[in-house]
C-alpha positions as CSV (number, residue, x, y, z in Angstrom):
1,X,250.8,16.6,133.8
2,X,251.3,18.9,130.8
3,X,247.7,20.2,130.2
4,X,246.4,19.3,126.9
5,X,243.1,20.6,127.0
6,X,241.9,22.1,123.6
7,X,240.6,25.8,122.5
8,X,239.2,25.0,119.3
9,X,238.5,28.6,118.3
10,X,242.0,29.4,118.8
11,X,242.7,26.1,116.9
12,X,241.1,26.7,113.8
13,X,243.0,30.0,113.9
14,X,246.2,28.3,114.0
15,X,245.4,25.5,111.7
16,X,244.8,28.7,109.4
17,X,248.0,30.3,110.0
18,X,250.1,26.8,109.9
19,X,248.3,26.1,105.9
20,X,249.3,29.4,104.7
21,X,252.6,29.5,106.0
22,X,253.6,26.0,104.7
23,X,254.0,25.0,108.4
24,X,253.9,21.3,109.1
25,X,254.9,20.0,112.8
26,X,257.1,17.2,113.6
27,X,256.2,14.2,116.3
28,X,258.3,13.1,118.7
29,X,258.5,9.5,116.7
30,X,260.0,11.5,113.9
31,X,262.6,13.7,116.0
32,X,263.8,10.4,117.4
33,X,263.8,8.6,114.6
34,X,263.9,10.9,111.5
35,X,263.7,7.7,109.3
36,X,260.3,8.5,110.0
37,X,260.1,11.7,107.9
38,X,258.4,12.3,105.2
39,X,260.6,11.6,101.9
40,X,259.3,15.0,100.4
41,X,260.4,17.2,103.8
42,X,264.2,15.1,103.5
43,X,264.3,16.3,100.1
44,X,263.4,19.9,101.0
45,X,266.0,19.9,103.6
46,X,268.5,19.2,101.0
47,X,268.3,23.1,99.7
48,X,267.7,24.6,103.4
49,X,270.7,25.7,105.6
50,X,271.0,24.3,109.4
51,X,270.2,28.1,110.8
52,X,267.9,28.9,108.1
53,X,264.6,30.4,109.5
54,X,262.2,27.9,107.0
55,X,259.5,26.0,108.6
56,X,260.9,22.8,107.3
57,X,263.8,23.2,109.7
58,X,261.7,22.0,112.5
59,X,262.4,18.6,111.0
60,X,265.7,19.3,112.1
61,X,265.2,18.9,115.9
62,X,267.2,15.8,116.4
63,X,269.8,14.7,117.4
64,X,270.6,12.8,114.1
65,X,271.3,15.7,111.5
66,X,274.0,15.4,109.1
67,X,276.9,17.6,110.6
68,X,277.0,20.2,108.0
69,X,276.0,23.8,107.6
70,X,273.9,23.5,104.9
71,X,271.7,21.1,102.8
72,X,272.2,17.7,105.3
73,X,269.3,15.3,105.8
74,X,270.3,13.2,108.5
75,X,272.7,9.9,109.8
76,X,273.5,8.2,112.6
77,X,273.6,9.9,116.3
78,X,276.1,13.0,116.8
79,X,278.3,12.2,119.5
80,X,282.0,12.3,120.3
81,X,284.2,10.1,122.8
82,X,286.7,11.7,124.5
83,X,290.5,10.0,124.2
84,X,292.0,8.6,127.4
85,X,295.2,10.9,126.7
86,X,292.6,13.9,127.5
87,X,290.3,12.5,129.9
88,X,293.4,10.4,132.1
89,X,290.9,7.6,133.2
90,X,290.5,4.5,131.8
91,X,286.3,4.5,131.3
92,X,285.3,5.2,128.2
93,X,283.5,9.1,127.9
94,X,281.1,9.9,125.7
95,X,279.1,13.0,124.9
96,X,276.0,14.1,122.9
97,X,277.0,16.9,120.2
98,X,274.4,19.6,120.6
99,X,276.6,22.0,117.9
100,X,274.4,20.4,114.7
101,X,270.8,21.7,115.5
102,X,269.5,25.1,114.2
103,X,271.2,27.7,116.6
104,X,274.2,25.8,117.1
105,X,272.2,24.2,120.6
106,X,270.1,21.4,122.1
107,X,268.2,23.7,123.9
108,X,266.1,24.2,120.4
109,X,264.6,21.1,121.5
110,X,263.6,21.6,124.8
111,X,261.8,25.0,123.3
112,X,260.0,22.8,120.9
113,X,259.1,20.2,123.8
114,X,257.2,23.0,125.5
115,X,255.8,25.1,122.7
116,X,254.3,21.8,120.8
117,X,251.0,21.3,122.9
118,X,250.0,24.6,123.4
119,X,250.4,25.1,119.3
120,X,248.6,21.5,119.0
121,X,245.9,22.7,121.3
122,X,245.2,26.3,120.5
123,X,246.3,27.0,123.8
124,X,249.0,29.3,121.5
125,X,247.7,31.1,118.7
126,X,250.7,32.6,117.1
127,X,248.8,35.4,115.4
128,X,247.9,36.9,118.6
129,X,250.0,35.8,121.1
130,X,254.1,36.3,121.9
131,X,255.9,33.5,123.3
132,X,258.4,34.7,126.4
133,X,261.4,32.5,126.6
134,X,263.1,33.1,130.2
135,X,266.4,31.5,130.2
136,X,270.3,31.6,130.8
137,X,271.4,31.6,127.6
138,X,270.2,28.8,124.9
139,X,266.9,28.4,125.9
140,X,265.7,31.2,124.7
141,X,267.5,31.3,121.4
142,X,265.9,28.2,120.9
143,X,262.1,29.8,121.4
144,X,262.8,32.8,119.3
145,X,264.1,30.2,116.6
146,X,261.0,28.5,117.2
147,X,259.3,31.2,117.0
148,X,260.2,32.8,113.8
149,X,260.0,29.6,112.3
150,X,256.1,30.0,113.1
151,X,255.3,33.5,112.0
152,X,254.9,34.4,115.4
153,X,256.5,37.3,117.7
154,X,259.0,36.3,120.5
155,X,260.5,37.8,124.1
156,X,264.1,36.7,124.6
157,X,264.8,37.2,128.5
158,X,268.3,36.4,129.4
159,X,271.4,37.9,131.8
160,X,273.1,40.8,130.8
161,X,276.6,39.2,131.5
162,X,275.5,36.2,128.8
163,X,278.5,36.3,125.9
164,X,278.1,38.8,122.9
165,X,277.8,36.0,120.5
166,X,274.4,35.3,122.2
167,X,272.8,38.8,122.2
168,X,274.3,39.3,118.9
169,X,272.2,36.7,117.6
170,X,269.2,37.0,119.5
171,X,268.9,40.8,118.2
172,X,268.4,39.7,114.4
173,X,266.0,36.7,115.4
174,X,263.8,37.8,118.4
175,X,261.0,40.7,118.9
176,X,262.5,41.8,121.8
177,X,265.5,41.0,124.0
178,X,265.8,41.7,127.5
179,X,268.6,41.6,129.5
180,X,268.0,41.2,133.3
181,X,270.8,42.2,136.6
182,X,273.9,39.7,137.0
183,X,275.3,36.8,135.6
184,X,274.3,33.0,134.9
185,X,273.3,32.3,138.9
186,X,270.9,35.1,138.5
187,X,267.3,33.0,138.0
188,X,265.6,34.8,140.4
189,X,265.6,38.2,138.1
190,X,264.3,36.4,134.8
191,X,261.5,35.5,137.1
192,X,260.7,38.6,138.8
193,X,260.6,40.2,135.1
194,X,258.5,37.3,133.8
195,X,256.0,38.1,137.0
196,X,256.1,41.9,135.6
197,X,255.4,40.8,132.1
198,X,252.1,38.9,133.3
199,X,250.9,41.5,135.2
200,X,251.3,44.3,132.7
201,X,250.8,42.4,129.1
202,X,248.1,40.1,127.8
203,X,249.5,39.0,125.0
204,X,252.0,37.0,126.2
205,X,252.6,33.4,127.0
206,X,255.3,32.5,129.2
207,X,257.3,29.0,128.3
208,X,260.1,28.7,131.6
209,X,262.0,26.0,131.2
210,X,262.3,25.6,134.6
211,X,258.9,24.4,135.2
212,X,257.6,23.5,131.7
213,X,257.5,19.6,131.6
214,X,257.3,19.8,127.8
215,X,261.3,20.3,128.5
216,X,261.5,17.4,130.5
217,X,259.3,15.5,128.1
218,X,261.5,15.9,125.5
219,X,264.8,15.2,126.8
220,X,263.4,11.7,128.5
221,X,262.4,10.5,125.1
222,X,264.5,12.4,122.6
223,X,267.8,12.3,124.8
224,X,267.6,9.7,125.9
225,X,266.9,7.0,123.7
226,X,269.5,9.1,121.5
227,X,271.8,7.8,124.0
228,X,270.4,4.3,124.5
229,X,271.0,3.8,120.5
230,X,274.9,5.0,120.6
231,X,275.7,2.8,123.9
232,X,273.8,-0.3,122.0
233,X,276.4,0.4,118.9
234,X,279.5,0.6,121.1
235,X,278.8,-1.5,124.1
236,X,280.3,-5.3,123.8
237,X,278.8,-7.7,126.0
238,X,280.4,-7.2,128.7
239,X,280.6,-3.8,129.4
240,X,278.9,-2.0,131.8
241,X,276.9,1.7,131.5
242,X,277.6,3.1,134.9
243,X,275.9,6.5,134.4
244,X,275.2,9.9,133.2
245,X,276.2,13.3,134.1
246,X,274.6,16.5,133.3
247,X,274.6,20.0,134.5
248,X,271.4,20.4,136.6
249,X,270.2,23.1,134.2
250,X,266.7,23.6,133.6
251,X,266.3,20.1,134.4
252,X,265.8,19.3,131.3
253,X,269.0,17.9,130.2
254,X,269.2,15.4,133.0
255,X,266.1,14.0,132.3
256,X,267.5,11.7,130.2
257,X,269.0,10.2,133.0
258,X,265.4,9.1,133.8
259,X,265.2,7.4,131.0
260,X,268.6,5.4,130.6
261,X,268.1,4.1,134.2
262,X,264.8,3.0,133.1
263,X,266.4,0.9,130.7
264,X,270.1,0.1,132.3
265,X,269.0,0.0,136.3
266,X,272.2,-0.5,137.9
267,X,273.2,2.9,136.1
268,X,273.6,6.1,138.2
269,X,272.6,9.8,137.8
270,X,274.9,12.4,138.7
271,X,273.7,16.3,138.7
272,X,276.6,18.9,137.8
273,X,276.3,22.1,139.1
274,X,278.9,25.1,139.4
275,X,281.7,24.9,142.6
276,X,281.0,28.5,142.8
277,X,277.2,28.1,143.2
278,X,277.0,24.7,145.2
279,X,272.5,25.1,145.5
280,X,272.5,20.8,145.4
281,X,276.2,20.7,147.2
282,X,275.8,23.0,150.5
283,X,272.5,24.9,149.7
284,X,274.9,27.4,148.6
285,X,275.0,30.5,146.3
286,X,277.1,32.7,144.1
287,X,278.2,34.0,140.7
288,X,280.1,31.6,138.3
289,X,281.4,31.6,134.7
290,X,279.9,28.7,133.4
291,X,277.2,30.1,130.7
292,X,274.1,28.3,130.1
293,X,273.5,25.4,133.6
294,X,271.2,27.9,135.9
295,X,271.4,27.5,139.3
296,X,270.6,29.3,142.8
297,X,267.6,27.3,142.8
298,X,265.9,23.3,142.1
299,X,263.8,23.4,138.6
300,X,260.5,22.3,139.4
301,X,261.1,19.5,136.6
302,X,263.6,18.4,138.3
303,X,263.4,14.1,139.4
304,X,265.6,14.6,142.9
305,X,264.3,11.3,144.1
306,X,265.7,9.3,141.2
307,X,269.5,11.8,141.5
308,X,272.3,9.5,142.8
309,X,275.1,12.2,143.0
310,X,275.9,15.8,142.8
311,X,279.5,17.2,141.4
312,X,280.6,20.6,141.8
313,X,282.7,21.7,139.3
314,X,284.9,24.5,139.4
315,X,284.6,27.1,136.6
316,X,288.3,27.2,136.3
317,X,288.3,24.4,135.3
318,X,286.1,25.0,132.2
319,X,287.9,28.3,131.6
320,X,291.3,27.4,131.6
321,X,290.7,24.0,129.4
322,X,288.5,26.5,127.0
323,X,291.6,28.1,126.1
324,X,293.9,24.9,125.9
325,X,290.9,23.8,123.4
326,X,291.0,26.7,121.3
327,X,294.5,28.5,121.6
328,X,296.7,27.2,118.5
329,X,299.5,26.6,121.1
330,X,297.2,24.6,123.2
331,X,296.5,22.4,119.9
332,X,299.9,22.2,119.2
333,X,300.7,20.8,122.7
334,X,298.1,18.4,122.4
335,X,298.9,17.3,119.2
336,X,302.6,16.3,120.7
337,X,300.8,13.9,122.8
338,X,299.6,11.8,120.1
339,X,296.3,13.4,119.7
340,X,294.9,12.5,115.7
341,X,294.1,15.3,113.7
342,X,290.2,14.0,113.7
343,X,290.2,14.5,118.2
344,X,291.8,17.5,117.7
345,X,289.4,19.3,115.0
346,X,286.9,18.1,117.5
347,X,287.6,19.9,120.1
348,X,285.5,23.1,119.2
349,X,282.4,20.9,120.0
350,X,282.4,21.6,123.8
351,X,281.5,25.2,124.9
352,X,281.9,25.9,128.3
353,X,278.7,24.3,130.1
354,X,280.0,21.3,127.9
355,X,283.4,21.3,129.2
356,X,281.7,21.3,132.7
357,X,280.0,18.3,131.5
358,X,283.2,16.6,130.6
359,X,284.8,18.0,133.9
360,X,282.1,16.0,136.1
361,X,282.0,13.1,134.1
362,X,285.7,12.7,134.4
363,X,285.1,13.2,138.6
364,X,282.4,11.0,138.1
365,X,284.6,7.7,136.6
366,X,287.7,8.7,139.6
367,X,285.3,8.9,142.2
368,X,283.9,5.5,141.2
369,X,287.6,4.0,140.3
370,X,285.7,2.9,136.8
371,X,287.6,0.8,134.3
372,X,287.6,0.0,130.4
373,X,284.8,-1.6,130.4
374,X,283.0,1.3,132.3
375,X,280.5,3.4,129.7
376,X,279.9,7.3,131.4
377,X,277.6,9.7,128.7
378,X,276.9,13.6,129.1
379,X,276.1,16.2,126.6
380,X,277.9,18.7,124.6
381,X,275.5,20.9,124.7
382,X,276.9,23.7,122.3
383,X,280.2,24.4,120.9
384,X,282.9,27.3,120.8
385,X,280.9,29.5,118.2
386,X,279.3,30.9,120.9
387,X,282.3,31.9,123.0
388,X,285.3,33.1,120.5
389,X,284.2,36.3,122.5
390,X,285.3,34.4,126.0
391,X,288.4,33.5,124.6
392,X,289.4,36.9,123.6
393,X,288.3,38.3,126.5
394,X,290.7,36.0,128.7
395,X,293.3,36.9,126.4
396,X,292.8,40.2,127.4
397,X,293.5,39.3,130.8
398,X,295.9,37.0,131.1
399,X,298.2,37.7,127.9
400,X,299.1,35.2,125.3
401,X,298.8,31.6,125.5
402,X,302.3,29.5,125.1
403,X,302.9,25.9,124.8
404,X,304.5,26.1,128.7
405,X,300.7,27.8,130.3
406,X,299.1,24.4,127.8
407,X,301.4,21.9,129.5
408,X,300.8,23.5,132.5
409,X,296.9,23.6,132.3
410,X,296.6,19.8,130.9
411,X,298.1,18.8,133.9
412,X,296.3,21.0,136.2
413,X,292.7,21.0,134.9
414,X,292.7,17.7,133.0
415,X,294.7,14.8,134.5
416,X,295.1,16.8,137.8
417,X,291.0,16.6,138.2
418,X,290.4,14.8,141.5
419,X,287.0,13.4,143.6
420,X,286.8,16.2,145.4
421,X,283.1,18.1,145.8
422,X,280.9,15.1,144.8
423,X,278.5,14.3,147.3
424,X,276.8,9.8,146.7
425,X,273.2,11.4,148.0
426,X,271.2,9.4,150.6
427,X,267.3,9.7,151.0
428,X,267.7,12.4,153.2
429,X,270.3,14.2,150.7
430,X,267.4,13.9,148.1
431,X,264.6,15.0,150.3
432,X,266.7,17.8,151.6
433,X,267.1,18.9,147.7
434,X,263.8,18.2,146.8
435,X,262.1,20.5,149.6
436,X,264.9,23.2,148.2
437,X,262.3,23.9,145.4
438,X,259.5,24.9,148.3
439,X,261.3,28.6,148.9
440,X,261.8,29.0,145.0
441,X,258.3,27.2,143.7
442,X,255.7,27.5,146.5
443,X,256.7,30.8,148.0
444,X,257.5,33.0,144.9
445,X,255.9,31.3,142.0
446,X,252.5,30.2,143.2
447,X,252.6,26.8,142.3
448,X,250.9,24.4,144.3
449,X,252.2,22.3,147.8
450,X,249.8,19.4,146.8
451,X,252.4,18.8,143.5
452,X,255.4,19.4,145.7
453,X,254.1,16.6,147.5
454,X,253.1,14.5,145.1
455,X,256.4,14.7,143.2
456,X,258.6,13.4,146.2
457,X,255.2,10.7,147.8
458,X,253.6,9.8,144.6
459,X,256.9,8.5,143.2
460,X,257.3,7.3,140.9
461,X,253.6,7.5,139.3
462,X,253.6,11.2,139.4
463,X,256.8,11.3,137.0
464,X,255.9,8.2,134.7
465,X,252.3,9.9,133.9
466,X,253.9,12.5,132.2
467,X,256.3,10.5,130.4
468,X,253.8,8.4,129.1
469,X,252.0,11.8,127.5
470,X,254.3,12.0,124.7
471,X,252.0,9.3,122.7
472,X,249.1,11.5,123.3
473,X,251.0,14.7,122.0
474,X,252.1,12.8,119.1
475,X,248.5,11.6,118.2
476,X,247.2,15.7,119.0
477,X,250.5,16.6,116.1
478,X,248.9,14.3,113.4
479,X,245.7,15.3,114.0
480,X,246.9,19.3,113.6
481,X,248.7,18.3,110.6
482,X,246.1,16.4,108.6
483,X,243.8,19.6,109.2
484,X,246.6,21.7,107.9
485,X,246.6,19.5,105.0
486,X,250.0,19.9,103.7
C-alpha cells in the first residue's frame, strides 16, 4: 500500500509554499480525463509552452495534450497505428505517443504518480527536502521536471552511457546530476549510490521507480484506461483485443496491462525485455543498447502473476530500424512502398525503447498467428529528439546510409522479425520470475519477505488494494488544493 499517512506540520509548510508559488495539483480524474479541468487552467495553458517550467504544466500530465509545442489545451488520445506495409502482419498495432508531455516522455507521469502523496501528505516538504530520482533515463527527467515545477531542489541519478541529449537536458533542469558506472543494464549502481545518498544526506527523499507504487498507480489508471478509450473508438464488434506489450521497465509501463485485462479478460500481457539482457528469458544478464527499459533485475512493482509472456528483443533490431526511421534514404525507400506522407512524418515518434516496443508487439501477433481482426497496443514512450545523437554516432560507425542498406534492413529487421525468444509462461515460469525479485529486494534493499509473499499468495487482493487508493489520493489532492486556495 502506498503510505498516506499525514505530517501536518510539514503540511501547512507546503500548503504555504504551493499559495505563493501559484501551484495548484492535478487529480488523477483530471489527468485521465482533462475535460475535467478547470476552464481558467485550459485557458492558461493556451500561453504556456509543452516544456515550459510553469506550475500550470502539471495539467499537462496526460496522455490527451494537443500535439504541439506550444499553447495546446488538449483532444482526443495520442496514439499512432502502425501500417501493415511496416509491421508485415495482418493484426492491427497500435501505440501510445509518449513524445507530447513536458520532456518529450511518459515517464513525467510516473514521477508525478510517486511524488503526489508524499506532497499531499507533507510527507515532502519542498522547501526543505530534495527529491532523488534514480533511473535509466526518463524517469528522472521527469522528477527534476517535477521538481522545478514545485520550487523544489532535485538529484538526477542516471548511467553514464545514457545519450547526450539526456544529460544535456538534465544539466539546465536538475540540482545535481549524477552519472553512475555502465550502461542501461546497470540498476544495481543507481542503487548502491541511492544507499550512499541515505546514509550520508538528510535532506533527501528518494522516489525509485522501481519500487514506488505511485508508478504503478498511475500507469494502471492513466495508461490504461487511455488505452481502453482508443480500442472502444476503433474496435468494431467483432474484433478482438488480444494484448499488450511493454518493455518490463520500472514496471510501471506494464501496468497498464493490469488494467486492460481487467476490462478485456481473454487479453494477454507480454513483458519485453532486451535479447542481450534476457533477466525474465533465462535469468540472464548483460549490456544492451536499448536506452530507457532497465533490466538485470524484477521491479518490486512488478504484477508477475498476472504476466502471460516474455519477448526478448534484440537491440539490433531497434538500432538498425532507428536509422531506416530517420536516414532520408531510409524515408525515401519507404516512401516507394506506398507509405503516405502522414505514416512517414510519423515515424520520429518511436525512440529506441519504442521501437523495442513495436519489435515485440510485432513477435507478439506471429507468435500468436493473429489476424485483422486481432487489436495488439504498446507504448511509444519517447521519440527521436532524444537520440539524433545515436544516429550520428552510428553514422560514425558504419558510414552513410543508402537506399540498398534501407531495403536491406526492412527486410531484415522488419518483415524478417520471427517468434523466436518469447517464452507463453506457466505458474512455475511466473513464480520462478517472481522469487527473481528476492536476491535484488530482500537481500540488498531491505524490504520485507512478508510483502514478497504476500504479492505472489495474497493475489490478487494485495495488488487490487493499491489500485483502489487512487480515489483516496484524489480526495487527499482536493483537500491540499482548497487549502491552497487558488
Amino acid at each position: 500500500m502506498i503510505d498516506l499517512t499525514s505530517n501536518e506540520e510539514l503540511l501547512n509548510q507546503t500548503v504555504q509554499r504551493a499559495r505563493e508559488r501559484d501551484i495548484v495539483i492535478p487529480t488523477f480524474e483530471q489527468m485521465i480525463d482533462p475535460e475535467k479541468v478547470p476552464v481558467a487552467t485550459r485557458e492558461k495553458l493556451k500561453t504556456v509552452g509543452l516544456w515550459d517550467v510553469d506550475p500550470v504544466n502539471l495539467f499537462r500530465i496526460t496522455w490527451k495534450n494537443q500535439p504541439v509545442d506550444s499553447g495546446g489545451t488538449y483532444q482526443g488520445v495520442n496514439f499512432l497505428e502502425i501500417p501493415p506495409e511496416l509491421t508485415g502482419v495482418k493484426a492491427r498495432i497500435f501505440g501510445l505517443v509518449g513524445k507530447w508531455f513536458p520532456t518529450g516522455a511518459h515517464k513525467v507521469g510516473a514521477s508525478f504518480g510517486c511524488l503526489a502523496p508524499r506532497l499531499v501528505t507533507g510527507q515532502f516538504e519542498p522547501s526543505r527536502h530534495k527529491a532523488v530520482w534514480p533511473s535509466t533515463g526518463n524517469f528522472c527527467r521527469g522528477g527534476a521536471y517535477n521538481s522545478a515545477l514545485l520550487g523544489c531542489e532535485s538529484v538526477a541519478i542516471l548511467p553514464e552511457e545514457m545519450s547526450r541529449e539526456r544529460f544535456d537536458w538534465l544539466q539546465q533542469i536538475a540540482g545535481e546530476v549524477i552519472a553512475t558506472p555502465g550502461c542501461e543494464s546497470n540498476v544495481k549502481e543507481i542503487y548502491d549510490k541511492c544507499w550512499e545518498l541515505r546514509k550520508t544526506r538528510d535532506d533527501v527523499i528518494i522516489f525509485n521507480q522501481f519500487e514506488e507504487f505511485g508508478n504503478y498507480l498511475w500507469h494502471y489508471h492513466v495508461t490504461g484506461r487511455a488505452i481502453e478509450e482508443v480500442l472502444q473508438g476503433q474496435m468494431g464488434q467483432d474484433d478482438r483485443f488480444a494484448g499488450y506489450i511493454s518493455a518490463t521497465g520500472s514496471g510501471g509501463t506494464i501496468a497498464a496491462g493490469d488494467y486492460l485485462k481487467s476490462v478485456f479478460p481473454s487479453s494477454k500481457i507480454a513483458a519485453a525485455e532486451a535479447l542481450q539482457c534476457p533477466t525474465l528469458l533465462l535469468n540472464g544478464y548483460g549490456g544492451h543498447r536499448i536506452e530507457g527499459i532497465g533490466d538485470k533485475h524484477v521491479p518490486w512493482i512488478h504484477n508477475v502473476r498476472n504476466t502471460d509472456l516474455v519477448i526478448a528483443v534484440d537491440d539490433e533490431f531497434c538500432m538498425n530500424t532507428l536509422r531506416l526511421f530517420n536516414e532520408p534514404s531510409g524515408v525515401e525507400f519507404l516512401h516507394g512502398l506506398g507509405l503516405d506522407s502522414s505514416a512517414l512524418e510519423s515515424l520520429p515518434l518511436l525512440g529506441i525503447s519504442g521501437l523495442g516496443n513495436l519489435v515485440a508487439a510485432i513477435k507478439f501477433a506471429k507468435y500468436y498467428e493473429l489476424t485483422e481482426k486481432d487489436f495488439v497496443f504498446t507504448v511509444f514512450t519517447d521519440s527521436m529528439d532524444l537520440y539524433h545523437s545515436r544516429v550520428d554516432e552510428l553514422r560514425d560507425e558504419q558510414g552513410g546510409y543508402s537506399g540498398a542498406v534501407a531495403m536491406k534492413d526492412y527486410h531484415r529487421y522488419l518483415l524478417g522479425i520471427t517468434s523466436d525468444h518469447m517464452l507463453e509462461l506457466s505458474y512455475p515460469d511466473r513464480k520462478r520470475i517472481h522469487n527473481l525479485k528476492y536476491f535484488t529486494w530482500i537481500e540488498q534493499q531491505g524490504r520485507e519477505l512478508d510483502e514478497l509473499n504476500a504479492q505472489w499468495y495474497d493475489y490478487p487482493e494485495y495488488w487490487t488494494s493499491i489500485q483502489k487508493q487512487v480515489e483516496q489520493i484524489d480526495k487527499l489532492i482536493a483537500d491540499f488544493n482548497r487549502r491552497v486556495g487558488l
